[in-house]
Structures are given as C-alpha cells and as structure tokens.
C-alpha positions as CSV (number, residue, x, y, z in Angstrom):
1,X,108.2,84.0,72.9
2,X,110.2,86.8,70.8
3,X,110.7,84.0,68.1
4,X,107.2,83.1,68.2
5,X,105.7,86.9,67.8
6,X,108.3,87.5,64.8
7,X,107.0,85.0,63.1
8,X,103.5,85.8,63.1
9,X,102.4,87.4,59.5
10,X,100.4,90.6,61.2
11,X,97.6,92.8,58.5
12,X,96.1,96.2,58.9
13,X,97.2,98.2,61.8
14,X,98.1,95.3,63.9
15,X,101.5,95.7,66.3
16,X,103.1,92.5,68.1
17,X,105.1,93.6,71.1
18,X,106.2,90.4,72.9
19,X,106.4,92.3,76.0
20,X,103.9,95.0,76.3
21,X,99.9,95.0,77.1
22,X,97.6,94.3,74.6
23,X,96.0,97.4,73.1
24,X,93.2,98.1,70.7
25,X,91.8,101.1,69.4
26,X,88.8,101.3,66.8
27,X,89.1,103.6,63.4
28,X,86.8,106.6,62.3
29,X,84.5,106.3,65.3
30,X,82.4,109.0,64.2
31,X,81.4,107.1,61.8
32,X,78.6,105.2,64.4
33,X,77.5,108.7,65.5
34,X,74.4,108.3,64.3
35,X,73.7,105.1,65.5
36,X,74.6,106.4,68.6
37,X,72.4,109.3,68.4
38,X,69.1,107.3,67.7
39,X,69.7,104.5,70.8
40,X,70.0,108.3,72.9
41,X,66.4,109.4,71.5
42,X,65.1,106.1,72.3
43,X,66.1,106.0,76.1
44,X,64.9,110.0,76.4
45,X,62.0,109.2,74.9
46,X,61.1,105.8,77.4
47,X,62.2,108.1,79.9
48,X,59.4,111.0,78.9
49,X,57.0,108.2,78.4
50,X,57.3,107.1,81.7
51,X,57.3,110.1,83.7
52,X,54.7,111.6,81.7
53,X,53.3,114.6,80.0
54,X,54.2,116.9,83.4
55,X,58.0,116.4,82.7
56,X,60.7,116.9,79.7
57,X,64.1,116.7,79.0
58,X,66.6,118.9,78.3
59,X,70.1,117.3,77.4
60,X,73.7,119.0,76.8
61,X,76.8,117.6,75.6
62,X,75.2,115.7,72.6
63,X,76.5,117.8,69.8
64,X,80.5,116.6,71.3
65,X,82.2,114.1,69.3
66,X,82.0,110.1,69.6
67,X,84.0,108.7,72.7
68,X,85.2,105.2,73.4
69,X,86.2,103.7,76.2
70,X,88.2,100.0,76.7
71,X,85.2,97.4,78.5
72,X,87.4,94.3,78.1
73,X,90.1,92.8,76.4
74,X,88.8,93.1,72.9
75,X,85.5,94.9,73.7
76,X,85.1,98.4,73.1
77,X,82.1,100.9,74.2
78,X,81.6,103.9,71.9
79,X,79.4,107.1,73.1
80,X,78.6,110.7,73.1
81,X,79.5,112.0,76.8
82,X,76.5,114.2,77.1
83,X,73.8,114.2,80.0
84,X,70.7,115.4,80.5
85,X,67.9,117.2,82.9
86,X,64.6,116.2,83.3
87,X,62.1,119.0,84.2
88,X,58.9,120.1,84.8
89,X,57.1,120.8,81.1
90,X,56.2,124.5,82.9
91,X,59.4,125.5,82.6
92,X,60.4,128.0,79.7
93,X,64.1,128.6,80.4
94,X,66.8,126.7,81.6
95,X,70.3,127.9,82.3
96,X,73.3,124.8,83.0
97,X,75.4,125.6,85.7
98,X,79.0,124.2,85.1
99,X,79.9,121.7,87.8
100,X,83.0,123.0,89.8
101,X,85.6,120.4,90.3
C-alpha cells in the first residue's frame, strides 16, 4: 500500500498518509457567507409567513463566523451557528438569557 500511495502525483493541498483517516477541510469558508445568510432569511421569513402577522423573530448568533462541520466522507456542511426566538409581535424588548451548561 506504502508503494502504491508514493507513487500517486498529489496537487493543491492534498496529503496521502497510507495509514491515517481520510480528512478534508474546505478553504476561505467565509467566502459562502452570504449565500448562507440569504437561505437563513428565507427559512425566517416561511417561518413568519406561517405563523402569521401575531408573531416575529428575533435571532442571535448570525453575525459569528461561517462553521463547517464533516457530513460524510467527502461531504461538507457549512453554516452560521446562530438561533433564533419566535415571539409575539407585542413585544418591544427582549433580553437573551445565556444557557448555563
């Protein structure tokens, strides 16, 4: 197998390591932020859609930098780890209470 993975002709940032995991990693991933940032205004506003004129949200986190996360052997999931609240349109102010782990 050693023999084999030496004589592969590798490009880019590409490592062969006959006897280690397979790995991948992605490059500039901030660079799909705003892609990222659109599919999130499109689910909150379906989700205001649905529940109606009575409700809104209110989301934190959004402004953190692009995440990714490993989904498969090649497959990658990028996103922004924020969340959201959905409240009452009534209310005026609305203080986040940092979870306690």
């Amino acid at each position: 197998m050693k023999d084999f993975v030496s004589g592969i002709k590798v490009t880019g940032r590409t490592k062969l390591d006959p006897d280690g995991d397979v790995d991948i990693s992605i490059v500039a991933p901030h660079r799909y932020r705003a892609e990222i940032i659109t599919l999130f205004a499109q689910d909150a506003k379906n989700i205001t859609a649905a529940l109606g004129e009575d409700y809104k949200i209110v989301a934190t986190g959004i402004d953190r930098p692009v995440r990714w996360v490993r989904m498969g052997l090649l497959e990658l999931a990028l996103f922004v780890p924020y969340k959201f609240e959905v409240l009452p349109s009534s209310v005026n102010t609305f203080v986040t209470v940092p979870a306690q782990d």
